[in-house]
N, C-alpha and C positions, 0 to 999 in steps of 0.2 A: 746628388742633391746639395744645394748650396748651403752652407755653413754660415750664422748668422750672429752678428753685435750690433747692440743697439745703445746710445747715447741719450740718457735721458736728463733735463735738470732740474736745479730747485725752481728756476724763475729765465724770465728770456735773459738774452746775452753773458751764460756762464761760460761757455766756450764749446758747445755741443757740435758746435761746424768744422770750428778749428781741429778739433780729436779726431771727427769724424774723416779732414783732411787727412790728416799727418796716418790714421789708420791707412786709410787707400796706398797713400802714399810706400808706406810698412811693408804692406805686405803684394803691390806690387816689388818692391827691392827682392822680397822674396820666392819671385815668381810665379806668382797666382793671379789669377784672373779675377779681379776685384770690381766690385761695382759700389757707387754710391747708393742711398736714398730716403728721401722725404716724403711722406707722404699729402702732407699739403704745407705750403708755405703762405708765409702774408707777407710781402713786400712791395714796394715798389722797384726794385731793384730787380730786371729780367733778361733772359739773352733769349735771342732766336738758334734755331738748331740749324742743321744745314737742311730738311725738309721743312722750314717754315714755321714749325711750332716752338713755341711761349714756353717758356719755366724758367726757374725762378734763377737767380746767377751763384747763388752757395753751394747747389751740385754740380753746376760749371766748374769751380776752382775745384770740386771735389774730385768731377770724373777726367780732368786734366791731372792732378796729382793722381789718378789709377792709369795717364796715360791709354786713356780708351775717352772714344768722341763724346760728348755730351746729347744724351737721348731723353726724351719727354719722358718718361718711364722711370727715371731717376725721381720723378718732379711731376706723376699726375695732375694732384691740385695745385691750381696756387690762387690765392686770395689777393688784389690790387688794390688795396684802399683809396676810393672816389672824393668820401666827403658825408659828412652826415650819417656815420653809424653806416654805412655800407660799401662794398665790395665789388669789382667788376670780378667776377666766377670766370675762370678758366680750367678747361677739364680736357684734360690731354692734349695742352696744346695749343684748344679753340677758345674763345670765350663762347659763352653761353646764356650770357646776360648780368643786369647788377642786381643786386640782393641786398636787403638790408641785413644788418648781424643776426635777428629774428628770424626773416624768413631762412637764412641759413644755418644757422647755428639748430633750427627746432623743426626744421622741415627737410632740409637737402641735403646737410651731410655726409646722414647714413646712406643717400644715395648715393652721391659722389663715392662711398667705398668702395661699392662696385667695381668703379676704374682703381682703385687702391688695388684693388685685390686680383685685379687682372693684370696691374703691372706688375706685381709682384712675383705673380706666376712666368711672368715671360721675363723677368732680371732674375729670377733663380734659376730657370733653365739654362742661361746663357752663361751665369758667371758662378765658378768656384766658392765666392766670399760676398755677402751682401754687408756695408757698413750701415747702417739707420739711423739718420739721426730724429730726435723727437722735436716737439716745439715748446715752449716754453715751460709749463710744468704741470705733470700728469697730476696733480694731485688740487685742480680747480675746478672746487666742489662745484659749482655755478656751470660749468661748461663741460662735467665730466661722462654726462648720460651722453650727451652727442659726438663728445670728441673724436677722432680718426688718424690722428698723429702721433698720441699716444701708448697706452696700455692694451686698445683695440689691436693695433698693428702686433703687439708684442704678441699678445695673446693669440694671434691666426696665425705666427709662426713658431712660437715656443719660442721666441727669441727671448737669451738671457741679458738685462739690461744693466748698464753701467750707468750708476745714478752721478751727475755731476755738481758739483758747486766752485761758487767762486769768493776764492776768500779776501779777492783785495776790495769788494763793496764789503764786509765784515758781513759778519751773523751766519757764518756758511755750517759752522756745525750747531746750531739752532735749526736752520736751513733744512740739512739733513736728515734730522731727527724727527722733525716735523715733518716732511716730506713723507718718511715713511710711515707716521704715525696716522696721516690719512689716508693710506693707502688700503686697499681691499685685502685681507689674508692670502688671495690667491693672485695680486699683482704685486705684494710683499716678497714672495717667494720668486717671483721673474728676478729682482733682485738682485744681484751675483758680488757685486761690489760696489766701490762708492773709490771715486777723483776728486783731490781736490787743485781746485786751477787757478793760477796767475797768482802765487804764490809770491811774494818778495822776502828778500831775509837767509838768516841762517833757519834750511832744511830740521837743523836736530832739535832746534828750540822747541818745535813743532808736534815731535817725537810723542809727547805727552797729551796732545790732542788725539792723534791718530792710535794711539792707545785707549785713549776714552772713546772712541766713538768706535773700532771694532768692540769693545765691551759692550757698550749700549746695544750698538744694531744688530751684532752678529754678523757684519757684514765685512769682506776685508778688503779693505783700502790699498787699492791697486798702484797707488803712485800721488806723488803731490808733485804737480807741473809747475814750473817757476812761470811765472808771467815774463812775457816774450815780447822786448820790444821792436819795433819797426819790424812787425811781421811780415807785412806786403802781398798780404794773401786779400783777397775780394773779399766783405764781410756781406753778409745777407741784406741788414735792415739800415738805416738812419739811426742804431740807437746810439750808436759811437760816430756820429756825424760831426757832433763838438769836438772829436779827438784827431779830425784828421785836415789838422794845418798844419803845413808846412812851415816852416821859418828859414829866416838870413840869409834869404835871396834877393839879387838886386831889381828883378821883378815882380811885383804886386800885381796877382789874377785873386780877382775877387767875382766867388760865382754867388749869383744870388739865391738865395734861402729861402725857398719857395714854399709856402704852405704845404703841395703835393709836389716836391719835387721828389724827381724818380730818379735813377739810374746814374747816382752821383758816381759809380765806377767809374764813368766816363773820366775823371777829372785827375783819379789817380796816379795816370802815369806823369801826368804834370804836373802834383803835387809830388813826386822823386825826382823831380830834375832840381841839379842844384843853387841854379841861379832861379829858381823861382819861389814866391812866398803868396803859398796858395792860402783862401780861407774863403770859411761861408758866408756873407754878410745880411746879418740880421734887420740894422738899421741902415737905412737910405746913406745918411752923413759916411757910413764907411764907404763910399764907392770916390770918396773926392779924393782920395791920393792913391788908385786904383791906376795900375798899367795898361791892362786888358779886365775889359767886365763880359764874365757871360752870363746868360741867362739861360738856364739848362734845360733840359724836359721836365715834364709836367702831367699829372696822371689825370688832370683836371685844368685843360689849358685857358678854360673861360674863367674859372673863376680864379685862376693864380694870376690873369691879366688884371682882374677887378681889383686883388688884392695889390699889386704894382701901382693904379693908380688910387688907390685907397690907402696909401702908407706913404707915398711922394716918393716909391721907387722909379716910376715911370716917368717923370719930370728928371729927376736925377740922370737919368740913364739916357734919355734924349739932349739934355743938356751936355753930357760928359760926349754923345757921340757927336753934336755939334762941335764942339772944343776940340776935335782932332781925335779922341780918344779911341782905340777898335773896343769895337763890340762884336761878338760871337752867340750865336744861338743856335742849340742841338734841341732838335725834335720841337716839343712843345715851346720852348723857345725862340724858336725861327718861328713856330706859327706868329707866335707876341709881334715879333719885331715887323708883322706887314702891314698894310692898309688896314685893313679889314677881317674878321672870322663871323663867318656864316653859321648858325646850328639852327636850320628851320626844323628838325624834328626836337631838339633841345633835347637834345642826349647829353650834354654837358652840366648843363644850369639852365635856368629859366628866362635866360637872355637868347635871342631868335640874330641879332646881332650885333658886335661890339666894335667897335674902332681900336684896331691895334697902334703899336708906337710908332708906325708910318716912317721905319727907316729900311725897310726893305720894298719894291713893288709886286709886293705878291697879297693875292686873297687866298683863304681858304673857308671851303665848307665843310661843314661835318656831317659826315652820316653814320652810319649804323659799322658799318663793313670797317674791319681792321688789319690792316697792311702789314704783314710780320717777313722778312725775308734778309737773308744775310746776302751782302753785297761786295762785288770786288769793279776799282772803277778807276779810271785814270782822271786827273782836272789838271791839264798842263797847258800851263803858261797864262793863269790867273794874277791879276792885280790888285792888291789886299794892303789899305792903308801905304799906299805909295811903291810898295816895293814887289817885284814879280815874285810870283814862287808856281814851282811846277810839280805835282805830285800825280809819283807814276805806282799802278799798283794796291791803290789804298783797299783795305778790306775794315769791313762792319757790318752791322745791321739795323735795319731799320723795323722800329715798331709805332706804329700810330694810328689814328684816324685821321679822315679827311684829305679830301681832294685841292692842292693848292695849283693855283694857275703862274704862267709865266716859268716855267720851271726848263720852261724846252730841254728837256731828258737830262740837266745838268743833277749832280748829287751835291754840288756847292754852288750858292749863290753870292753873289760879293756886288756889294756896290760902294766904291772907297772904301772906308774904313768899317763895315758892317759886313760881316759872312754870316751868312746861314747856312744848314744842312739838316737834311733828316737823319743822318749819320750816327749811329752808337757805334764807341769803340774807334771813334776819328783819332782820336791822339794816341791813342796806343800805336801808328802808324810811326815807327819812329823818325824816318825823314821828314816828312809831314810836320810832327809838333817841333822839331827842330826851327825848320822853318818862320812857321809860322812865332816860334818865340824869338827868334832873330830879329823878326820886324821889329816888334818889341825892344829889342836891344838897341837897334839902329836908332830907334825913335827919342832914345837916351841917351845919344850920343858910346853906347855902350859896344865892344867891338864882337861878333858874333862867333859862336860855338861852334865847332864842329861836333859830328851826333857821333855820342862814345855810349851809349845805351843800347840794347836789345830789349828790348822788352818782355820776349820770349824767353829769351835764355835767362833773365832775371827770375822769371816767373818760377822756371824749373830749380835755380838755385835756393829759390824759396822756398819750396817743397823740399826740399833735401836737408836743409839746415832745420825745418819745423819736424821732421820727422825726426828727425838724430835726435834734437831735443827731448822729445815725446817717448822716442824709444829708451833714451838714458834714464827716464824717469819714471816712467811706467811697467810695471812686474810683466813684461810681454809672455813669460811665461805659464804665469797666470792666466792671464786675458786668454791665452789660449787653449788650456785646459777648461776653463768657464765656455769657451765656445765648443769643446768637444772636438777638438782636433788634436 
């Protein structure tokens, strides 16, 4: 029977993903057969599996540092945020329709545990060690009869949980104290210890905290993790979305800040390159000393185009692609950039149809049905803002609605200086974004790079150094007497 730790916090983004990693990570080094898991996520941020199903990309980075493939099972639920207090419902995988917060939060749920509890049962059979991480904080009185990510989960496995905070937003042991103080007597006792994380400073200063608050709780404080810069690990949500610009590069990619923009991982690997100076841009005026602008996916592609031309991003962006400038579009973004988007059932918004920014020739319509599949593909001997590039190999996946035409089976559309693709996970391709930032260089008179990155082997390095970390600072001994091993 598999052996259980669960990750709980005061509040979202204390570091319940990151722990949850650098665990896997652990106690793979150890030789155990480790598994991630969530029981429902809310993001926009999602990967496809290799059999076609949806979940969420924080048990990606996770079941990648356990070096085991990433399985829906990890990631039953996941919650999509549409627009308007509602949800598009994915349940193992498939969606299953949207939902307002109401009808899910007081109606579906506790069904939805069902698959909770059937994945559960089949990632404990398989694996030695399950990690869990929880969602934001077990103790919201408003959301706690229904919840399923929480103290539910602890409780159907007797899992002991490690209650987290984070002390560089402050109030963390206020945080704590309080956390436990609305807890139920018998979720008080799940309990086992208390992390404090992203800690800066001298550790000893500290010493006199972590003394009051095992006196307070009763609870012993397993480790205070220093906050960890340029971690390079996939984060789950948009909440650290502000923190992730690159600087003092001599190229400027400004992706645009899309009301529902989804699956900013995409952007990542280009935001580690050194000549580049990535960011998100809120207002229109930042795209005019912009290198390359993209426009990324979109979890609500009608109404983020409404928004585009409702702020003077869509004037901007067709003027900047007139003026020579490349423009790129992944996923929902490529839908933007065509003639035209069909939605005669109005699954999107209550527009039937809207005129896109008319620099690609493609239409698309929307239906119901959602296209999820991971892709490996070649486009060689494409012409992209003046200059050739050939790419052999590329791997992603793609997630979307809608049927677009003109596509004659190509996975890259290019006319001049404008590409499209349905592609996630295009730039992690590390010839590929080489490439394509070269144009970029030449267009500066700038002399271009040879590709000195892996992206893969980066990845793994990442995980190695976050666990070392994690382990140097966390009582592992502990932690593993609290799980009964």
């Amino acid at each position: 029977m598999a052996k259980y730790i669960m990750f709980q916090g005061t509040s979202s983004h204390v570091g319940k993903s990151i722990l949850t990693t650098a665990l896997c990570r652990i106690f793979f080094q150890q030789g155990f057969r480790v598994a991630p898991f969530k029981a429902q996520n809310m993001a926009l941020n999602s990967f496809v599996t290799a059999d076609g199903l949806e979940m969420g990309r924080a048990q990606v980075a996770q079941a990648e540092a356990a070096n085991i493939p990433p399985a829906v099972e990890m990631n039953p639920v996941l919650l999509k945020p549409t627009g308007n207090s509602s949800s598009q419902v994915i349940i193992n995988g498939k969606a299953v329709g949207v939902m307002s917060a109401a009808e899910y939060h007081q109606g579906y749920s506790l069904k939805a545990f069902d698959a909770v509890k059937d994945a559960l049962k089949k990632i404990s059979s398989e694996f030695e060690i399950v990690v869990i991480e929880g969602a934001g904080s077990p103790a919201e009185v408003n959301l706690k009869a229904n919840d399923i990510v929480n103290m539910r989960v602890a409780k159907f496995l007797n899992a002991p949980v490690i209650l987290v905070a984070d002390i560089d937003r402050g109030g963390s042991l206020a945080a704590i104290v309080g956390t436990l103080e609305l807890l139920e007597p018998d979720e008080r006792e799940l309990v086992k210890g208390l992390v404090i994380n992203k800690f800066r400073g001298d550790v000893k200063l500290f010493l006199p905290a972590v003394e009051f608050l095992e006196h307070k709780t009763g609870k012993p404080v397993l480790g205070v993790v220093p906050y960890i810069e340029q971690l390079g690990i996939d984060d789950e949500d948009s909440v650290s979305l502000d923190e992730k610009i690159s600087g003092g590069g001599e190229i400027s990619v400004a992706v645009v800040r899309l009301n529902k923009l989804s699956n900013f991982t995409d952007f990542e690997s280009l935001a580690g390159e050194p000549d580049v100076n990535l960011f998100y841009a809120k207002n229109p005026d930042e795209l005019d000393n912009a290198d390359l602008i993209i426009l990324p996916g979109s979890k609500n592609t009608s109404e983020d185009l409404i928004f585009l031309r409702e702020n003077n991003f869509a004037e901007k962006i067709c003027d900047a692609a007139k003026n020579g400038t490349p423009v790129i579009g992944i996923c929902g973004g490529f839908q933007m950039l065509g003639e035209k988007i069909f939605d005669p059932e109005k699954t999107e918004s209550n527009h039937s149809e809207l005129d896109g920014l008319k620099l690609l020739p493609i239409e698309t319509t929307f239906n119901r049905e959602k296209f999820t599949k991971q892709v490996t593909f070649s486009a060689p001997d494409f012409e992209f803002a003046g200059e050739k590039i050939s790419a052999e190999n590329l791997e992603g996946y793609e997630i979307h609605s809608g049927v677009t035409t003109n596509l004659g089976g190509k996975k890259i559309i290019v006319s001049k200086n404008i590409l499209g693709t349905y592609v996630h996970g295009i730039f992690d391709n590390d010839n590929f974004r080489r490439q394509i930032l070269n144009v970029i260089r030449r267009r500066k008179n700038l002399p271009p790079l040879e590709v000195t990155r892996n992206l893969k082997a980066e990845k793994q390095k990442n995980y190695e150094r976050l666990a070392k970390i994690v382990r140097e600072n966390l009582d592992m001994e502990l932690l593993e007497k609290i799980m009964g091993r």
